[in-house]
N, C-alpha and C positions, 0 to 999 in steps of 0.2 A: 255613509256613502250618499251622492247626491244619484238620484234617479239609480240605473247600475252602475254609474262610474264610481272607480274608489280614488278622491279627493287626497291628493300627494304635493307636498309642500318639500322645498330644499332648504338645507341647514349647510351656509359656508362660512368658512374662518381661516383670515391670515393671519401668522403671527406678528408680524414687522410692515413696519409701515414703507419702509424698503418693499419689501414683495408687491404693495400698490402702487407705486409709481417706476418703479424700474423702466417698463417700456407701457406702450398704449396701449397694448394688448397685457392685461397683469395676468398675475394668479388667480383672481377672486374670480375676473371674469372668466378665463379659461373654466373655471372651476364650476361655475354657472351653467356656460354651454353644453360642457359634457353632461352635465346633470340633466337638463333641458331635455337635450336628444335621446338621452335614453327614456326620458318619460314618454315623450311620444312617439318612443320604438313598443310603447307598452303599448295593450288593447285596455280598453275603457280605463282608462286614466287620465286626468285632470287636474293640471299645474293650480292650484288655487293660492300659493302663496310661496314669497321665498322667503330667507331669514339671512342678514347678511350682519356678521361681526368684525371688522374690518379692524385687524393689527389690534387682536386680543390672544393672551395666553390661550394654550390649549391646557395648559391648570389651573387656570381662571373658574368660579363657577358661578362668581353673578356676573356674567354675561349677559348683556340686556337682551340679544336676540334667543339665544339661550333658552333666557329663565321668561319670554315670551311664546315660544316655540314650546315648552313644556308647558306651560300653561293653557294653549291651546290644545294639548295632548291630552290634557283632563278634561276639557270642557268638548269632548269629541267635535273639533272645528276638523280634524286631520284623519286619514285609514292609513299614510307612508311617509317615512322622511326620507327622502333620499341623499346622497353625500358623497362629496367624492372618494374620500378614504374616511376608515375610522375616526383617524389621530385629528379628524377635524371637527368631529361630536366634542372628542378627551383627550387627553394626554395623559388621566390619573384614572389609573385601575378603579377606585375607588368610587371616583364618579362617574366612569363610565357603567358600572354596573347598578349605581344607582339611574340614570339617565335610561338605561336599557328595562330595568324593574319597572319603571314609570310606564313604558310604553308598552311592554306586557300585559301589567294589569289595565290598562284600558284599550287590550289589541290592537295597535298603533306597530308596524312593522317596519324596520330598518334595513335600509340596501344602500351598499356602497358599488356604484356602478363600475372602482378599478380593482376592487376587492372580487367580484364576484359572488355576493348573498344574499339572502333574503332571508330575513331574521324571521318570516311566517312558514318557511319550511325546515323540514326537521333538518336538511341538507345544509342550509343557511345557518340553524342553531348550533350545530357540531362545529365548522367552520369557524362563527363567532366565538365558541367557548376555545378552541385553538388557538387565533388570535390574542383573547386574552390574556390565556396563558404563557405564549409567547412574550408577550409584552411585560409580563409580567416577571419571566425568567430574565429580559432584559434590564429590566430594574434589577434583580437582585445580582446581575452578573457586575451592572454597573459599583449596587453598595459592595461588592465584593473588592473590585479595584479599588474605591476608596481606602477600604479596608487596608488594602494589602499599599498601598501608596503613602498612608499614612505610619505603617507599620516599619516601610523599610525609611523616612523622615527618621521618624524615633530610633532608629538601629546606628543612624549618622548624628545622632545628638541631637537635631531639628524641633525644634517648638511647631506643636502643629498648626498654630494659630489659635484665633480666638481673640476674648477682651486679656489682656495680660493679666498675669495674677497680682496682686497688692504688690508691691516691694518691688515691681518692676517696670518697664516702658517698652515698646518695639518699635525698633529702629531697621529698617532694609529686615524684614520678618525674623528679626534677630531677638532676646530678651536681654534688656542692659537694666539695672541695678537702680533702683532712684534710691539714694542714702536717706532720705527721711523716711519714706515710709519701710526699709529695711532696717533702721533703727526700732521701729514697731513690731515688724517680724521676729525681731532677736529680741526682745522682750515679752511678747505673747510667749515662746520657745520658755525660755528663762522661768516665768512665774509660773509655767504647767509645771513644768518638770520639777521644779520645786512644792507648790501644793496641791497640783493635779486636781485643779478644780478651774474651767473656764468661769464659774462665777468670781473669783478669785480677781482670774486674770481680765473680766471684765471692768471691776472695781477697779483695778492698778487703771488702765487704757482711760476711765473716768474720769482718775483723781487729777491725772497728768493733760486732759481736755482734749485727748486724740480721737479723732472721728475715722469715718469710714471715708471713702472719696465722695457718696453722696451726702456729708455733710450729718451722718445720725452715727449715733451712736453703736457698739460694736456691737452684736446681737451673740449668743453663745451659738449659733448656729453657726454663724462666720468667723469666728474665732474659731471651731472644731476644724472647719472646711481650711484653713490655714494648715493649722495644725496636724494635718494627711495630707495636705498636698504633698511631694515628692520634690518636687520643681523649686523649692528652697534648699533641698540638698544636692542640687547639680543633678536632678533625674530625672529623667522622660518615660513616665510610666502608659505601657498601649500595651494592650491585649495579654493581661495579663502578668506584665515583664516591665522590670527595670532596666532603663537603656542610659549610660554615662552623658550627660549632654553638651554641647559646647558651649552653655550660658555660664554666668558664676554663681556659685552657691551661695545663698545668704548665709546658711549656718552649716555646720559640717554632716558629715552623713551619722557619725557616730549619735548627734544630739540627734537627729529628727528621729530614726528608729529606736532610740531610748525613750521617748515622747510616746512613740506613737506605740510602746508596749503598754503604758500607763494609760493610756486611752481604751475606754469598756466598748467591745465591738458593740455596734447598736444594730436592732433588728431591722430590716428596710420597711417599706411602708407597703402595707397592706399584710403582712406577715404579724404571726402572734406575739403579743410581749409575754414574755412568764409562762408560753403553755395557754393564755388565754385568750379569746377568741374577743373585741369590740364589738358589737353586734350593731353599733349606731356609728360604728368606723365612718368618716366621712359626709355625716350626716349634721350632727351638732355644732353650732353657731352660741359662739358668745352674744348675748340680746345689749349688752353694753361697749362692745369696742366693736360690736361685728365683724366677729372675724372668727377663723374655726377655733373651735377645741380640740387638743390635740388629746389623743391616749396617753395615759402616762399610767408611773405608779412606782411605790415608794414601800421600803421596805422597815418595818417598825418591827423590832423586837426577833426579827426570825420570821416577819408574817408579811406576805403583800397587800397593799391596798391598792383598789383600780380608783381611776379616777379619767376623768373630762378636763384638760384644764386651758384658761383660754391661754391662744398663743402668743399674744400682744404679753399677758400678764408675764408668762416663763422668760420673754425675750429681753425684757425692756422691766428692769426691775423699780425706776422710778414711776415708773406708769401702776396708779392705783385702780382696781377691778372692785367692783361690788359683788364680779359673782364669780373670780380669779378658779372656781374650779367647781366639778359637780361628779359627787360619788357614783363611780359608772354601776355599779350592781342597782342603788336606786334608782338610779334615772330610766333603764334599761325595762326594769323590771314596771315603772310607773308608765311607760309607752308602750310597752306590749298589753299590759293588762286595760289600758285605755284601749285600744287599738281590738283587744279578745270585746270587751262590754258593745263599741258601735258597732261590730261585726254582725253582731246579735240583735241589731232594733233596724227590724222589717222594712219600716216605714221613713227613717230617714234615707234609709236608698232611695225610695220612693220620692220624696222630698228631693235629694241631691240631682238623680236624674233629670227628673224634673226643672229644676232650676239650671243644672247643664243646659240641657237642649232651650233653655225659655235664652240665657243667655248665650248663646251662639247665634241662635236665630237673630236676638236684640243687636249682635255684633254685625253679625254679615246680610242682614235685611236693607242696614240704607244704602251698603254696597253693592246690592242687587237691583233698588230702586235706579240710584245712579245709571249704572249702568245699563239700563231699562231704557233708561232720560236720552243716554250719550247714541243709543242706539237707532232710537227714535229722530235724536238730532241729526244725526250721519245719512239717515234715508230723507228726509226733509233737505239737506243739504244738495243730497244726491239729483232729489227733483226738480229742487232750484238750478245745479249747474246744468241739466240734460235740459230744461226748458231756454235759460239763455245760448246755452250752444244753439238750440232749433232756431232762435231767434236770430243770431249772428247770421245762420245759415239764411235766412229769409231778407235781412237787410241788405239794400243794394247801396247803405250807406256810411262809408267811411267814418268819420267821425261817432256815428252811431255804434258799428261793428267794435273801434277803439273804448268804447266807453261801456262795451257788453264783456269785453276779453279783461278788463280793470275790472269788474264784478267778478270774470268767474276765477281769477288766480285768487281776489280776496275770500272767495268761497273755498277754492281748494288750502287753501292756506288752514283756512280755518277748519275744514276738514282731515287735515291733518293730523293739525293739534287732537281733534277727536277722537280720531285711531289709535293714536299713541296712550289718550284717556281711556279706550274701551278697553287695549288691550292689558293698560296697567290692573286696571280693576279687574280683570277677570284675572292677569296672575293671583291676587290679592285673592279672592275671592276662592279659587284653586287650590291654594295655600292656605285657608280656614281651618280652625280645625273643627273635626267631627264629633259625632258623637259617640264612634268606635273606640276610642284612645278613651275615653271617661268610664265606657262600659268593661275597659279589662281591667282596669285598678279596682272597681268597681268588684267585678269579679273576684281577683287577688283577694281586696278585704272581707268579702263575703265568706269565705272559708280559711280566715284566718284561724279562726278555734281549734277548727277540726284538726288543720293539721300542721302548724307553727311548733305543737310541741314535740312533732315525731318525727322533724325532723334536724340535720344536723346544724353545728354552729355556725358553718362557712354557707351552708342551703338559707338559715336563718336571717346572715347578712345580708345576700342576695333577694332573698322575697322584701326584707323592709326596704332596700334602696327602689325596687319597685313602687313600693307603695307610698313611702314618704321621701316627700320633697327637704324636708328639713326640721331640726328638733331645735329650736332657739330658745338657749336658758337665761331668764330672766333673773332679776332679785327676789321674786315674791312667786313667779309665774313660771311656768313649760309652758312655750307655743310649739304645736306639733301640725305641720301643714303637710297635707296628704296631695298629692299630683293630679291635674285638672281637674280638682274640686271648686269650687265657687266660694264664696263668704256663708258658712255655717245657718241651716236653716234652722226657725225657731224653737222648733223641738231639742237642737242642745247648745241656745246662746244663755242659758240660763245656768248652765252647770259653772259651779264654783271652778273648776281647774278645766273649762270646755278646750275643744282642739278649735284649731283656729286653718279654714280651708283655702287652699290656696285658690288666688282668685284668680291667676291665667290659665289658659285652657292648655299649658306648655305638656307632653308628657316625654320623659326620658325613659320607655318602658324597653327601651330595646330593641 
């Protein structure tokens, strides 16, 4: 607050640039004045600033006035935002509860003056969480109609849309037949059902030089995804249910459901293969084609084996890998026991902390100088235009006066530009990260010993996606990079198999 006034700033937004020019009196400003007037219907209150986003989504959310307006929010420049409705902070549940969190934790209060609340009283906070909800039940009444609009398409035969599947074209939202590549469809169909191996049927698609439409090669992933579509046997499958459709079948319905018996249901993703739990599910990176490794595993003799394997290498069988796969029980078992040993040395926390906070500060220090500089500039500016205005006021001479008023627009001009510089940098700067988000992973690894073994497999998954950012297998090496840790201090750049720390301050904790 400045003296006892509390310092209330407006936040407006149209969505179409229609609603700015329609008449000379628009929405934006309409939307201004009612804002205005109830400020100063308030007792110690004080307009210090508007925010105007002029024909932006209301699901937009970098929004320049926005993600200025929130930035001021942290840097307490604000005590209120005031608005004409909600739906002009958000349009998305999502962010508006993020946008509302923001202004919570740094007590920063919301009032929509046709709404009627005030997000500082408990009156205002029930009201909001009602709102929400509401808005929220409107979305989902909305995906319900989708639901039920696309349901009854499929009941009439109707393709719902979309990119058309291989072997067809849409013409007037119709699916019509292109003969070459349905000569491919009825061929994929053909060599499954004969040796029930897309690797098989990859090799055939090879030998005879057929691609995909972007020009690569057939992956077994998109040969399967052929292979269950429905919509090669004349079917429009939604919710559940097979519906007769009115496009034509590439192949008959007797081939596709004889195929697609022969096809091993596969487990979805995130779900166990064999009863067993990945524990680095989602986490491991091939260190030569970059790209993940997927879970897999392969049955020898009666017996499963896990494995890592990269997914360039599974897809794309001319593609040679150096490290095409890595034994999940060892990999698994070499990153926790890495992960149990730093848990336990005191002093490189000490170290890492250390090095966090030395680099953050190193980050957001010459952002602070700057911003120091532009502050400095903008009051110096300030005193240059308020002594020529005096001046103007004092000259009884034309020419003179014309040649003070050419100084002070190049001053505001350039003033300007500076606001737009302070206010960047303080988003910037807003936006930093802390040294909070270092100290919970921080935390996490400090008690990983204690208690990683007691508890369960799916609890296990969970604590490492916390803790590591990623396990990248090499040919000779495991890089294992832990989330807003810095570059490895020198206490373990020395270890033959060391982890390797990540060097942005990014954390995905949740």
């Amino acid at each position: 607050m400045t003296g006892n006034k509390k310092r209330a700033a407006i936040y407006s937004r149209v969505s179409t640039k229609d609603q700015l020019t329609r008449t000379s009196y628009d929405s934006m400003k309409s939307h201004l004045d009612r804002c205005q007037h109830y400020i100063q219907a308030q007792e110690a209150w004080e307009l210090v600033k508007v925010y105007e986003d002029p024909a932006e989504s209301g699901d937009k959310w970098e929004r320049e006035k926005l993600q200025e307006m929130l930035g001021d929010v942290k840097n307490d420049q604000i005590d209120v935002v005031v608005t004409f409705k909600l739906d002009r902070i958000s349009r998305s549940v999502r962010q508006f509860h993020e946008i509302l969190k923001t202004m919570e934790e740094n007590d920063v209060a919301l009032v929509s003056v046709t709404q009627g609340f005030d997000t500082s009283t408990p009156a205002g906070k029930l009201l909001r969480n009602i709102l929400i909800d509401f808005a929220q039940f409107e979305r989902d009444m909305i995906s319900e109609r989708v639901k039920d609009k696309r349901l009854a398409r499929a009941q009439k035969g109707l393709w719902n849309g979309g990119t058309p599947p291989y072997g067809y074209k849409a013409e007037n939202a119709k699916l019509i037949v292109k003969p070459e590549e349905a000569e491919t469809v009825k061929l994929m169909f053909d060599v499954y059902s004969k040796t029930r191996s897309r690797a098989k049927v990859r090799e055939e698609l090879d030998l005879i030089g057929v691609k995909t439409r972007q020009n690569t090669p057939f992956s077994k992933g998109t040969i399967e995804r052929i292979l269950s579509n429905p919509i090669y046997a004349g079917k429009i499958f939604e919710n559940e249910e097979y519906f007769p459709g009115i496009h034509e079948p590439i192949i008959d319905e007797e081939m596709f459901f004889a195929v697609n018996k022969l096809i091993p249901v596969r487990t979805h993703r995130g779900k166990p293969l064999m009863d067993r739990t990945f524990l680095l599910r989602g986490l491991v990176r091939c260190g030569h084609h970059d790209c993940k490794m997927t879970p897999y595993y392969v049955n020898k003799k009666g017996k499963p084996f896990y494995y890592y394997t990269c997914t360039k290498n599974m897809q794309y069988r001319k593609l040679k890998c150096p490290v095409a796969y890595a034994n999940a029980d060892k990999l698994e078992a070499y990153v926790v026991e890495m992960l149990k040993e730093v848990s336990q040395q005191k002093q490189i926390f000490t170290d890492i902390i250390d090095q966090v906070n030395l680099d953050i500060e190193n980050e957001t220090q010459p952002l602070k100088n700057q911003l120091t500089e532009t502050k400095k500039r903008i009051s110096e500016l300030n005193r240059q235009i308020d002594n020529l205005v005096e001046a103007i006021t004092a000259s009884g001479s034309k020419g003179v006066t014309h040649l003070f008023e050419k100084k002070v627009q190049k001053l505001q001009d350039q003033l300007a530009s500076l606001e737009k510089k302070k206010s960047e940098l303080a988003i910037t700067i807003a936006n930093s990260p802390t040294e909070v988000a270092a100290q919970v992973v921080l935390d996490h690894l400090k008690d990983f010993k204690e208690v990683f073994d007691e508890i369960s497999d799916e609890e296990k998954v969970s604590y490492l996606q916390c803790v590591i950012q990623r396990v990248t297998v090499n040919e000779k090496s495991i890089d294992i990079r832990i989330h807003t840790l810095p570059e490895p201090p020198a206490s373990v750049n020395g270890s033959k198999n060391r982890l390797a720390w990540l060097g942005d301050k990014d954390s995905n904790l949740g």
